[in-house]
C-alpha positions as a Markdown table, in Angstrom:
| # | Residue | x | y | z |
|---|---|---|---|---|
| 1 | Unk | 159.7 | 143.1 | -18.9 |
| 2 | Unk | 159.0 | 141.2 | -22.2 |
| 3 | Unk | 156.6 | 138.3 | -21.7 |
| 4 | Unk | 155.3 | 135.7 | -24.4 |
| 5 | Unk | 151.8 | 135.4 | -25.1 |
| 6 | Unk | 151.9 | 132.1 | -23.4 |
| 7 | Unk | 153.2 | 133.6 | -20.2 |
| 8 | Unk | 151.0 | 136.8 | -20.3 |
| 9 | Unk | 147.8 | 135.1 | -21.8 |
| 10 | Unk | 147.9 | 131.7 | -19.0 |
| 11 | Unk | 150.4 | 132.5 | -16.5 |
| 12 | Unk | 150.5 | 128.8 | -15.5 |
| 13 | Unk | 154.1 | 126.7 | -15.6 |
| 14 | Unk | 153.3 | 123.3 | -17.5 |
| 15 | Unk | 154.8 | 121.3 | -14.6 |
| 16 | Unk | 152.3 | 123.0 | -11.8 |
| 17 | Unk | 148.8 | 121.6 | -11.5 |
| 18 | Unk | 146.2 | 123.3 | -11.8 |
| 19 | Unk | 143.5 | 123.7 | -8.7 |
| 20 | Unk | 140.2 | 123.5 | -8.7 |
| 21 | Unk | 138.3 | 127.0 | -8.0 |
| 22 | Unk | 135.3 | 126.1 | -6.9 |
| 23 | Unk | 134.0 | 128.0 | -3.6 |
| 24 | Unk | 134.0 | 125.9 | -0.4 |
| 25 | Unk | 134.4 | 128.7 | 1.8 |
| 26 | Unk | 131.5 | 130.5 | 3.6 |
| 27 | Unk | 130.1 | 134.0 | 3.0 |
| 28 | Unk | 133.1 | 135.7 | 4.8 |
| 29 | Unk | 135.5 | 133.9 | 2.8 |
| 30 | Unk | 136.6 | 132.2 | -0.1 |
| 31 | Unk | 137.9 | 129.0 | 0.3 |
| 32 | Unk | 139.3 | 127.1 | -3.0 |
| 33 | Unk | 138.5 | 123.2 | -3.6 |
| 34 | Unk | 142.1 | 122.4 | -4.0 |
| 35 | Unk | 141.7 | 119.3 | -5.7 |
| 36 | Unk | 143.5 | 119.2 | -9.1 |
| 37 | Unk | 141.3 | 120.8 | -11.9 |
| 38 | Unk | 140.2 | 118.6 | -14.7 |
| 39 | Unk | 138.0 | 120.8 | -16.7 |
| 40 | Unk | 137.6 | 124.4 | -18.1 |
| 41 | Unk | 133.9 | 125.2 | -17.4 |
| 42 | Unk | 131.7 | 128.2 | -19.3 |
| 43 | Unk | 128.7 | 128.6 | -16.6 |
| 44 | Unk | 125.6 | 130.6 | -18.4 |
| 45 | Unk | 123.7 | 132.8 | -16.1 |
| 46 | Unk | 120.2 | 130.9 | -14.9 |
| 47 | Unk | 118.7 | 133.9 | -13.1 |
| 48 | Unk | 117.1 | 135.6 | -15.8 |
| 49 | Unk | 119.0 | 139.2 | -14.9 |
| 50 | Unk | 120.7 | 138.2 | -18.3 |
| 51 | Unk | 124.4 | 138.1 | -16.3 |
| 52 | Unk | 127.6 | 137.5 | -18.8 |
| 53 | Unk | 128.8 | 133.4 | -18.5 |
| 54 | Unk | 131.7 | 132.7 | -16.4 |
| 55 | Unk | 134.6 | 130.8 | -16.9 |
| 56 | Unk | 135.9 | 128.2 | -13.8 |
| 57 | Unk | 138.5 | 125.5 | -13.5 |
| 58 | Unk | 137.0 | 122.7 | -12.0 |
| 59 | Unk | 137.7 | 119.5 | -10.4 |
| 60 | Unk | 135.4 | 115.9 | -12.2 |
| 61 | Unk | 134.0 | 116.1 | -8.6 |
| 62 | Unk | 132.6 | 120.0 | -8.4 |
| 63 | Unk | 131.3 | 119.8 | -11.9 |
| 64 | Unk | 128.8 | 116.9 | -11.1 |
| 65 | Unk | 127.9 | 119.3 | -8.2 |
| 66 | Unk | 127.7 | 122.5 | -10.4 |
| 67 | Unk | 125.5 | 120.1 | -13.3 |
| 68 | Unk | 123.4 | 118.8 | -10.5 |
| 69 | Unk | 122.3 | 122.4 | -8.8 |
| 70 | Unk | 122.3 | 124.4 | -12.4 |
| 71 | Unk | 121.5 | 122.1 | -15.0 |
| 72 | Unk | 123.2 | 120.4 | -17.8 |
| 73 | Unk | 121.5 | 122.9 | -20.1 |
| 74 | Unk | 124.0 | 126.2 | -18.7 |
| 75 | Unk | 127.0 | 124.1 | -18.4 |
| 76 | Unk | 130.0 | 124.0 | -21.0 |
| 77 | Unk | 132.5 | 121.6 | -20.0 |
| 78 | Unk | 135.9 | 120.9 | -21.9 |
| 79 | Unk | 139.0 | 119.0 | -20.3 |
| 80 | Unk | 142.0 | 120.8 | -20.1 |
């Protein structure tokens, strides 16, 4: 199996796009947005355990949401 960097390092086709991954679901299970994704988005932790940041694709709509409940100030957004 011999795989570009492209292929091994995104694993998304050009054509597809890409979903938005924010959690709707409840505590049993996760349920995606499924809106088309907009923006890569670096999360820092705001609970003070010191947690490493996390990266999400999210739709314009669940970023307001995710700036609204954690801040502007832990929030990194770039488009995609």
């Amino acid at each position: 199996m011999d795989l570009t960097f492209d292929e091994i390092a995104l694993g998304w086709d050009d054509d597809v796009p890409l979903e938005c991954e924010c959690d709707h679901g409840d505590d049993e299970a996760y349920a995606p947005c499924g809106r088309r994704a907009k923006w890569r988005v670096t999360i820092d932790c705001t609970c003070g355990e010191d947690h490493p940041r996390t990266v999400e694709l999210l739709c314009t709509k669940c970023l307001r949401t995710a700036r609204k409940d954690l801040g502007d100030e832990a929030i990194t957004a770039r488009p995609l």
